[in-house]
C-alpha positions in Angstrom: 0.0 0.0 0.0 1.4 3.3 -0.9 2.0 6.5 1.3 0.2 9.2 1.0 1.7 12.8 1.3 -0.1 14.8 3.4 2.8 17.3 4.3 2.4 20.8 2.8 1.9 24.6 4.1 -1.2 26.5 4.8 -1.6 30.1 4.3 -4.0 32.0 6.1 -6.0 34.6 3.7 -4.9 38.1 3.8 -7.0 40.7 5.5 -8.7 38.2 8.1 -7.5 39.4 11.8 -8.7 37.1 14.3 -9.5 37.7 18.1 -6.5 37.1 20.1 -4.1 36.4 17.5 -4.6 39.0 14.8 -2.8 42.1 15.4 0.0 41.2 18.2 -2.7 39.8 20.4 -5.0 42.7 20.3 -8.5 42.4 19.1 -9.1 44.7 15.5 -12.3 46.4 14.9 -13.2 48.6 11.8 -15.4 51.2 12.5 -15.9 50.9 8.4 -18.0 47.3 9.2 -20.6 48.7 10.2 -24.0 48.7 8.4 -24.9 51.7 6.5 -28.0 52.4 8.6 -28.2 56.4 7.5 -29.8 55.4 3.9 -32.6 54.2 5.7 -35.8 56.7 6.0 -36.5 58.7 8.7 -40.1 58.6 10.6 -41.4 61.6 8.6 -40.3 60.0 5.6 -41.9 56.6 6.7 -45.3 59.1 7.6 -45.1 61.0 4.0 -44.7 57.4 2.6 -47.7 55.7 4.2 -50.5 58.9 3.5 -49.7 59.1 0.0 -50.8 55.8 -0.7 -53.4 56.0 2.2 -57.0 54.3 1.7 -60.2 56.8 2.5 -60.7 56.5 6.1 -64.6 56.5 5.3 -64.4 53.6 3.1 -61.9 52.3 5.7 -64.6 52.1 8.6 -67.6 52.0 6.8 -69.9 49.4 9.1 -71.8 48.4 6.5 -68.9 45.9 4.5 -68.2 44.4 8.0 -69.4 40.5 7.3 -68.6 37.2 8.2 -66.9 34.9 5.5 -69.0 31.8 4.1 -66.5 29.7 4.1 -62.4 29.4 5.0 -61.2 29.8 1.2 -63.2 33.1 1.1 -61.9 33.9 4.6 -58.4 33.7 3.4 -58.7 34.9 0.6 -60.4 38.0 1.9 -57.7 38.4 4.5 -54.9 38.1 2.0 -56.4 41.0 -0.2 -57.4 43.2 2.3 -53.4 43.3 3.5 -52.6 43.9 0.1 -55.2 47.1 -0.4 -55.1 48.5 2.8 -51.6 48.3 4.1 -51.0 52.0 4.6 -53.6 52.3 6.4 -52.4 49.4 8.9 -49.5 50.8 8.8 -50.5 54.2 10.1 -53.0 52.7 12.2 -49.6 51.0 13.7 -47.4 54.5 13.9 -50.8 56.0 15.5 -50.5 53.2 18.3 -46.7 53.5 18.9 -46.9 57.4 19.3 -49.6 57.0 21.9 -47.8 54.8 23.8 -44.3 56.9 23.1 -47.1 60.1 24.6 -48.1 58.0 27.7 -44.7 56.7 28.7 -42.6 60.0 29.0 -39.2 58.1 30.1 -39.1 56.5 26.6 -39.7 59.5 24.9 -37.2 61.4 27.0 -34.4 59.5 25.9 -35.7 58.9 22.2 -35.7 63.1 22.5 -32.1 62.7 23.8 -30.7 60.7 21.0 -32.5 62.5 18.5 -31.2 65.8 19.8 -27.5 64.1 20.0 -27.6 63.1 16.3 -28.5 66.8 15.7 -25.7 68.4 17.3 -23.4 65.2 15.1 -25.2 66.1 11.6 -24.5 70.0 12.6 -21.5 70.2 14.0 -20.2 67.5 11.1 -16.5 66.8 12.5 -14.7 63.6 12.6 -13.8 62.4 16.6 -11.1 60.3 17.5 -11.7 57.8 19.8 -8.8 55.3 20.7 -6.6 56.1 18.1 -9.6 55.6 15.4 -11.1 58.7 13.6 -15.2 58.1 13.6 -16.9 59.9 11.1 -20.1 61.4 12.1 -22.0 58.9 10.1 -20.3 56.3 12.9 -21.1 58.6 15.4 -24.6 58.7 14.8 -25.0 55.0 14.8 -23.0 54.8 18.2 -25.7 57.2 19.7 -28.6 55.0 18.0 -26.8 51.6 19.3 -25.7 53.5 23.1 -29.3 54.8 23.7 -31.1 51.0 22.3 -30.3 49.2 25.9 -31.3 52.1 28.1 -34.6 52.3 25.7 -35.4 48.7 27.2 -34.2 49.2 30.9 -37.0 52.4 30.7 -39.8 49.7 29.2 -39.3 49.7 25.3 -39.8 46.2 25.1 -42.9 46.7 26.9 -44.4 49.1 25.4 -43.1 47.5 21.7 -44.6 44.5 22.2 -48.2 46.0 23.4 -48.2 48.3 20.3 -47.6 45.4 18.3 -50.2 43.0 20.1 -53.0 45.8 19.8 -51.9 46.7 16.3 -51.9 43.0 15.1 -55.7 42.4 16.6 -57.1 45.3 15.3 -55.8 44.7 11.9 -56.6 40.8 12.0 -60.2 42.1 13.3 -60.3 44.8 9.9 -59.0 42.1 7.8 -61.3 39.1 8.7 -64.5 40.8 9.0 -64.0 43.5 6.4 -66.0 41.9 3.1 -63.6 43.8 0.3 -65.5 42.7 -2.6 -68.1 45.4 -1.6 -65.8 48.0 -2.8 -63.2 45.8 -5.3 -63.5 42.9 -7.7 -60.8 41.1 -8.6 -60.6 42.0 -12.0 -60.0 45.8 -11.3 -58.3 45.2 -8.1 -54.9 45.1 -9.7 -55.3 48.2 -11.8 -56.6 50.2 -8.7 -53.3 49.3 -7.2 -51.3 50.7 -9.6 -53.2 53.9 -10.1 -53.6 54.5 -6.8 
C-alpha cells in the first residue's frame, strides 16, 4: 500500500484578523464594518410614505362591509387581499398606536428626544472624533448614539411598550382584515389596476 503525502503549508488569507491572534494579540475592529443604517428613512419620511398611498378612512370604517366569511377559502382569501389594499392604512393605524404609547410613557420618549437631539448636534456640528486612536466619522457617530441609547430604551420599558403596540396593532388589523368583506368596494378583475393607479 502506498504512502500518502499529506505534508504541505497552509496560508492564512490576507485581510482576516482574528480575536486574540490578529494584530499582536489585540482584538481589530473597523469602524468601516458597520451597516450603513443612515440610507434608511426617517419617521417623517416613513409618515409622508404611508399617507400618499393612504385608503379613505370612510371607506376604511364604513360598518356596512363588515361581514362574516361563508367559508375558509373566502376567509383567506379575503384576509390576504385586504393586507394587500389597505396596508397603509395598517401601517398608520400601527405608527398612531406607537406614538400614543411613546405620549403615555414619558421616560421613553425622554431618551428617544435625547438621542435625536445628539444626532443633531453630530449632523450640525459635522466633524470627525477620535476615539482610541480611530477617527469616527459622524455617520459612525450617529450610529453609536442609536446603538448607546437601544439598551437604556429597554431598561426604561421599550420592550414593553413595543410589544403591546404590536399585540394591539396586530388584533385590530386581524379584526379589519377578517370581517372587512372587500369585494363590496373591489373585484378582482379591477383590483390590480386600482393598485397601480392609486
Amino acid at each position: 500500500m502506498a504512502a500518502i503525502d499529506m505534508s504541505g503549508n497552509m496560508q492564512v488569507p490576507q485581510g482576516v484578523t482574528g480575536g486574540a491572534g490578529g494584530s499582536g494579540g489585540r482584538f481589530s475592529f473597523d469602524l468601516h464594518s458597520l451597516p450603513k443604517l443612515q440610507n434608511l428613512p426617517s419617521p417623517l419620511e416613513i409618515i409622508q410614505i404611508v399617507r400618499k398611498s393612504l385608503r379613505p378612512w370612510t371607506v376604511f370604517f364604513n360598518i356596512n362591509n363588515f361581514k362574516s366569511a361563508v367559508s375558509m377559502q373566502r376567509l383567506n382569501n379575503r384576509v390576504m387581499r385586504n393586507l394587500s389594499y389597505f396596508q397603509s392604512n395598517y401601517i398608520f393605524i400601527f405608527i398612531v398606536l406607537m406614538i400614543y404609547c411613546l405620549i403615555t410613557s414619558p421616560l421613553i420618549l425622554l431618551v428617544i428626544v435625547g438621542a435625536a437631539f445628539g444626532c443633531h448636534k453630530i449632523r450640525t456640528r459635522n466633524t470627525n472624533v477620535t476615539v482610541a486612536g480611530h477617527q469616527v466619522t459622524p455617520k459612525q457617530q450617529i450610529i453609536a448614539v442609536n446603538l448607546i441609547s437601544a439598551p437604556i430604551l429597554f431598561l426604561v420599558g421599550a420592550g414593553a411598550v413595543l410589544f403591546w403596540t404590536l399585540g394591539a396593532s396586530c388584533f385590530v388589523i386581524a379584526m379589519h382584515a377578517i370581517f372587512y368583506n372587500i369585494d363590496a368596494i373591489v373585484t378582482e378583475e379591477n383590483e390590480g389596476f386600482l393598485s397601480e393607479v392609486v
